[in-house]
N, C-alpha and C positions, 0 to 999 in steps of 0.2 A: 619648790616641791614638784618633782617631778610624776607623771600620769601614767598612766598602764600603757604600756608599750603598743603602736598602732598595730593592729592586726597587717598581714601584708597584705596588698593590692592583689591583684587578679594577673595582671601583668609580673608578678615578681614571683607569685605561685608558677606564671607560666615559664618564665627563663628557670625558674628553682627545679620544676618539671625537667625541662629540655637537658640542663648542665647533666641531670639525672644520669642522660644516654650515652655522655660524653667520656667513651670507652677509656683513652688514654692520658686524658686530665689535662689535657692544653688548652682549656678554657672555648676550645669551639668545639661543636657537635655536626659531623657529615650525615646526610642521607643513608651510609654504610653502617657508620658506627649505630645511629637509629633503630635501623632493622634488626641490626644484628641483638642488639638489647630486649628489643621488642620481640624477637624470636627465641630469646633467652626465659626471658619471664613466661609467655605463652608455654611451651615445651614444660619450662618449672609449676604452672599450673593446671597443663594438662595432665592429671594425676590418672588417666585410666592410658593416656598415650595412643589414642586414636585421633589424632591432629585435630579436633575440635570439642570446644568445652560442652557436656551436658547440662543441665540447669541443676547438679547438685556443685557441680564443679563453677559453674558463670555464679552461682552465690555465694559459693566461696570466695573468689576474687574479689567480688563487689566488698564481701564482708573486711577481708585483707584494706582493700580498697581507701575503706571507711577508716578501718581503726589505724592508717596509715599517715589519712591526710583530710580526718575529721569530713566537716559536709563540703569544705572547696574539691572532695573526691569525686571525679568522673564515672559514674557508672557504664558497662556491661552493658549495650545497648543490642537486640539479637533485631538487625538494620531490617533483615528479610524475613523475619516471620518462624522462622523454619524449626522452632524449641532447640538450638544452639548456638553457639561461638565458632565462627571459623575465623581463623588468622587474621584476616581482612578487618574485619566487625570487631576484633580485637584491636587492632592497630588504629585504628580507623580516628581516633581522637587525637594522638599522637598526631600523626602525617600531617591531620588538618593544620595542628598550631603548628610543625615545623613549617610546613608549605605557605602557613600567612607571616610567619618569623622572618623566614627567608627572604629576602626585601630584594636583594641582588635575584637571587633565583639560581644562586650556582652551586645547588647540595650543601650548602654548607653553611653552618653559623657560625659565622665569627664574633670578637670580640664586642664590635660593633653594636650587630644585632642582638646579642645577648645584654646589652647595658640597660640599667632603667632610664627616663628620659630623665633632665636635671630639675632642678628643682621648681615647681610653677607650673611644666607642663604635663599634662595628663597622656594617657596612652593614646587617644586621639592626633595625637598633636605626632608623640614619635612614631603611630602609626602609617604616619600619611593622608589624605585628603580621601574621603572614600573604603578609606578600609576601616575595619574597628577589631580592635581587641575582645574573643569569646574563648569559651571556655569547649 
């Protein structure tokens, strides 16, 4: 008899995340291709098109957000105070998990770094000594 399917790790959301950006579908994600996505979606939810979200607009994303990818969803975080979203504060979850992904450091995820680790060990283990897998 088999059991309700494990929910996925936090690590498998984040590679699930990442592949997301991965413009031309060759299984890695550049620094390029990142932005470019990330300046895709921003632009698509900047709905009044003044290059930064107001809080009718940053709650709508959040709300997208949610009913996108339940509560492992990242929220809209306004870093500096200022009652907005600029580009930055937008992107700013993103870069973090590409730039701790990035294990090489060379823009670029490869196959490699996009794999879950095998079976036994935890994201600790394929993160390396010192780093740790967040959200």
């Amino acid at each position: 008899m088999a059991g309700a399917p494990r929910p996925p790790s936090e690590l498998e959301q984040n590679i699930r995340f990442l592949l997301s950006f991965d413009g031309n579908s060759d299984g890695s994600v550049t620094r390029d291709e990142l932005e470019a996505a990330l300046r895709r979606q921003f632009d698509g939810a900047d709905t009044n098109h003044d290059g930064r979200f107001d809080v009718a607009e940053m709650q709508a994303e959040n709300d997208r957000r949610f009913r996108a990818a339940g509560t492992g969803a990242s929220p809209l975080i306004d870093w500096n105070r200022n009652n907005q979203i600029e580009f930055d504060e937008f992107a700013s979850t993103a870069r973090s998990m590409f730039a701790e992904m990035d294990k090489d450091m060379d823009g670029k995820l490869d196959m490699d770094e996009l794999r879950l680790p095998r079976q036994g060990q935890g994201p600790a283990a394929a993160a390396g000594p010192g780093q740790e897998w967040r959200r």
